[in-house]
C-alpha positions in Angstrom: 82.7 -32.1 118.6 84.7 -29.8 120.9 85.8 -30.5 124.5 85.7 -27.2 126.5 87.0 -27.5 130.2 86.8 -24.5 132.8 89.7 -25.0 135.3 88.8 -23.1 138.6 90.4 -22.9 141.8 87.5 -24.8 143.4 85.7 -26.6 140.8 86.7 -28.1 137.3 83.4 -27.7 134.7 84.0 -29.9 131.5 81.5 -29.4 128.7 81.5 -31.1 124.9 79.8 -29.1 121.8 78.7 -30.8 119.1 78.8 -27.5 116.8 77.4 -24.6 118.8 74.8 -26.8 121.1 76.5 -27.9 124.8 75.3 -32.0 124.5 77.1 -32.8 128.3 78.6 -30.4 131.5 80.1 -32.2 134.2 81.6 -30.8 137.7 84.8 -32.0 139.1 86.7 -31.0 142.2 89.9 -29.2 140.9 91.3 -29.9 144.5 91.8 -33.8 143.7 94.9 -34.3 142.4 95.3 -36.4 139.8 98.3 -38.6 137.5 97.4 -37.9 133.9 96.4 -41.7 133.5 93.7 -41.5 136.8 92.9 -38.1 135.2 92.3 -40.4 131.6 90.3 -42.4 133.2 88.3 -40.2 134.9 87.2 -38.6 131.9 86.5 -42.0 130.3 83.9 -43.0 133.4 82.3 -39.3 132.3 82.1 -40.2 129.1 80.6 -44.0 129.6 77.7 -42.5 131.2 77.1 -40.0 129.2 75.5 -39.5 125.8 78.8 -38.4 124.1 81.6 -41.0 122.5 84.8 -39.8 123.5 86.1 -41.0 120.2 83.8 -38.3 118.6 86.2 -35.2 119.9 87.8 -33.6 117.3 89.5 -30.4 119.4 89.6 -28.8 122.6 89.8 -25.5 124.7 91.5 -25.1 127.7 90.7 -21.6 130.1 92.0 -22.3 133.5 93.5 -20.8 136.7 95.5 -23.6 137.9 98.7 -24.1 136.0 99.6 -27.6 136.9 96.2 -28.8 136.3 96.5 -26.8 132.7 99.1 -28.8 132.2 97.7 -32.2 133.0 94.8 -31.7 131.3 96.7 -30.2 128.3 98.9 -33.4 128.0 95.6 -35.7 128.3 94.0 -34.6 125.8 97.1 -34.6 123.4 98.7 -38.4 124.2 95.0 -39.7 124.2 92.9 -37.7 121.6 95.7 -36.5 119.4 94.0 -33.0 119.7 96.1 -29.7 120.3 94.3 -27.7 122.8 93.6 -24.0 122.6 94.9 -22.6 125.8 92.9 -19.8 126.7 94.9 -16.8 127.6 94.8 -12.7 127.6 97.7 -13.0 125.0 95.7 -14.5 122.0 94.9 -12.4 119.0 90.7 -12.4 119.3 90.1 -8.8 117.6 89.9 -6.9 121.0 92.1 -5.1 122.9 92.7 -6.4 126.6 93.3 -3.0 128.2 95.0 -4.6 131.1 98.6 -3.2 132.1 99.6 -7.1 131.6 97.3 -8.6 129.5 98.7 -12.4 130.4 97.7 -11.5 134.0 94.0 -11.6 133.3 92.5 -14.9 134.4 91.4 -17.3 131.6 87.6 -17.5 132.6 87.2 -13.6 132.6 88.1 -13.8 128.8 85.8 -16.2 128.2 83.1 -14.6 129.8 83.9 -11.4 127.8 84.0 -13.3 124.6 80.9 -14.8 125.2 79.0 -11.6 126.7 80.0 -9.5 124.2 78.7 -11.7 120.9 75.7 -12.8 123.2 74.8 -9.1 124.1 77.4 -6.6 123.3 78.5 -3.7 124.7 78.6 -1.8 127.1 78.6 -4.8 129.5 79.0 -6.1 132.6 79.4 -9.6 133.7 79.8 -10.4 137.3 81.1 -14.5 137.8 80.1 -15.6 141.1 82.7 -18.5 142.3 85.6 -18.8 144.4 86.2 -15.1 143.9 83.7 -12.6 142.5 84.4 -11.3 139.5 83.1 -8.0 137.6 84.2 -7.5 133.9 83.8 -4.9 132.0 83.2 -4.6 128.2 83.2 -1.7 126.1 80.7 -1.0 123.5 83.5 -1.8 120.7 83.9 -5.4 122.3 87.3 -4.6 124.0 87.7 -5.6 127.4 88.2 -3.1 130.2 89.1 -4.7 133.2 87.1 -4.9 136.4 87.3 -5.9 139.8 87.9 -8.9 142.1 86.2 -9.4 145.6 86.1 -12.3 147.9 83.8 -15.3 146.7 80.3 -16.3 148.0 81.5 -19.3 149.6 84.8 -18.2 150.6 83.4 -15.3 152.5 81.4 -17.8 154.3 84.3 -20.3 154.7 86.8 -17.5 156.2 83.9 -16.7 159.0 83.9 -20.6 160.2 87.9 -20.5 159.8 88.7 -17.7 161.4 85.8 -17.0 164.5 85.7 -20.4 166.3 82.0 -20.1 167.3 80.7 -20.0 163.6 79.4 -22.7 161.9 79.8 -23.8 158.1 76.7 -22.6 157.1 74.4 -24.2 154.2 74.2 -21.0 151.5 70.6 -20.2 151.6 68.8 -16.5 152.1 67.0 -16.5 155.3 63.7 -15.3 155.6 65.1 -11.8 157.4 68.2 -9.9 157.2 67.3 -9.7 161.0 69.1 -13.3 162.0 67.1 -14.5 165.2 70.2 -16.9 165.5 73.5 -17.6 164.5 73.6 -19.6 161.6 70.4 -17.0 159.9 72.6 -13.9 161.2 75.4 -15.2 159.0 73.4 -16.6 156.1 71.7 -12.7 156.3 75.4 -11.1 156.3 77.2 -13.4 153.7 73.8 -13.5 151.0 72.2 -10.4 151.6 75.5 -8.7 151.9 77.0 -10.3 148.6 73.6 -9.0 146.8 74.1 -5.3 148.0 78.0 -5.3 147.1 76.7 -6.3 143.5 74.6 -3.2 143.1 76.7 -0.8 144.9 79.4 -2.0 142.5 77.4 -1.9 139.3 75.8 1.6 139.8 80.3 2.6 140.9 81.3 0.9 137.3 78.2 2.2 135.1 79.2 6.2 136.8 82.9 5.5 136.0 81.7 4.0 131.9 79.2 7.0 132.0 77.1 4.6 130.4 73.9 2.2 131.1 76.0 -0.9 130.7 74.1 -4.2 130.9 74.6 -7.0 133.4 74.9 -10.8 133.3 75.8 -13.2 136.3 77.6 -16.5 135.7 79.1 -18.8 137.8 78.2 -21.8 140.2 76.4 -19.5 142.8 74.6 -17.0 140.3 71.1 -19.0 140.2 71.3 -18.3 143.8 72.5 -14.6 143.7 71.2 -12.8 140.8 67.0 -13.2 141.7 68.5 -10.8 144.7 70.2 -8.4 142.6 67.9 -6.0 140.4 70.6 -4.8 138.3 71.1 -8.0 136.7 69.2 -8.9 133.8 70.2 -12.8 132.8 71.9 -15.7 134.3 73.8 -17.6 131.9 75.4 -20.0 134.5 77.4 -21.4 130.9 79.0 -18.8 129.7 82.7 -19.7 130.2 82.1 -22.9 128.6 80.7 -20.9 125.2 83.5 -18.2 125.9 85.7 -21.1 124.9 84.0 -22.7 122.1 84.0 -19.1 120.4 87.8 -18.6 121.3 88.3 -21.8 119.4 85.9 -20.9 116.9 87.9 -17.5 116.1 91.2 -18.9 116.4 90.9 -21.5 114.1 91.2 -24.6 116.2 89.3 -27.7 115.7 89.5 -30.9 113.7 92.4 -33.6 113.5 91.1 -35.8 116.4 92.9 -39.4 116.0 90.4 -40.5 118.5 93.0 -42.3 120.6 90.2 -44.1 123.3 
């Protein structure tokens, strides 16, 4: 039983394996701030109602973009489940190259979804992660990973416009029924949503010129149910696929067993 937990700027995902099927996913804020014991406990009220025993965890994988919640969660699951994490990093030795001037620079999640595009699909491939930022990573047809690019989130975009124009409103993230808004809060729904959709398909028809290649594409991330129906250049949705990045990450690098299931 492995515990995989996505650590992203706006949202913490936390998913347990029991050999390759995902049993439980939870949601957490990552903007709550935690002490490792409220952090212990937390996890424990997750576990109560769920259909996992804690007790049951035998190793973990950690892919995150917030170092001091790395760390917290890092030490949790050592002092209470006697399990070593994998830390997730562009560093690790997963029989790819990272072609990224600093390979430690690339952000945890973006090598999960590479790892888990690539053995899902293969290559040539791109995977566009639709959360605090939008991400679009690029796989070769060998499995290495390219690189990509990074644009302002979904929800951010959307956020900045209430912040920084003080008659716009927060705005529910829905598609309106036009990209002609008859009012304010549709005009900016049109804008953000329809806008975001466009961006993804000038961008993949910009990286499949630059591969010379037909590369395929798969969206991820909390807002991709929501995004990728617009978008005809992508072919799944695998909302997921961090989570099994980092089951496969732990998978190849050995980790796993020598839980003292510590509950």
């Amino acid at each position: 039983m492995l515990l995989a937990i996505d650590i992203g700027n706006s949202h913490t995902v936390i998913g347990v394996f029991d050999e390759t099927r995902l049993t439980a996913e939870w949601r957490l804020s990552s903007g709550a701030r935690r002490t490792d014991d409220e952090l212990w406990q937390t996890l424990k009220g997750l576990f109560n109602e769920g259909p996992v025993e804690i007790r049951s965890l035998t190793a973990s994988g950690i892919a995150s973009v917030v170092p001091e919640l790395t760390q917290a969660f890092a030490t949790v699951v050592r002092s209470k489940l006697g399990v070593e994490p994998t830390i997730v990093s562009g560093t690790l030795d997963l029989g790819f190259r990272v072609l990224y001037a600093d390979p430690s620079a690339v952000g945890a999640d973006r090598i999960c979804n590479a790892v888990a595009g690539y053995r899902k699909y293969g290559g040539p491939l791109i995977i566009i992660d639709f959360g605090t930022a939008t991400t679009f990573d690029v796989v070769a047809a060998n499995g290495d990973y390219l690189g990509g690019a990074i644009s302002l989130g979904v929800e951010s975009l959307a956020s900045e416009l209430h912040r920084r124009a003080a008659r716009l409103p927060r705005i529910e993230l829905k598609f309106p029924p036009a990209v002609i808004g008859t009012d304010t809060v549709s005009s900016m729904q049109a804008g953000v949503l329809f806008g975001a959709a466009d961006a993804v398909e000038g961008m993949v028809r910009r990286i499949r010129q630059e591969l010379g290649a037909d590369a395929r594409v798969i969206a991820t991330g909390g807002l991709s149910s929501l995004i990728a129906p617009r978008c005809p250049s992508i072919e799944r949705c695998e909302p997921a696929l961090v989570l099994e990045g980092i089951r496969l990450i732990c998978e190849m690098t050995g980790a796993g067993g020598g839980g003292s299931g510590k509950a």
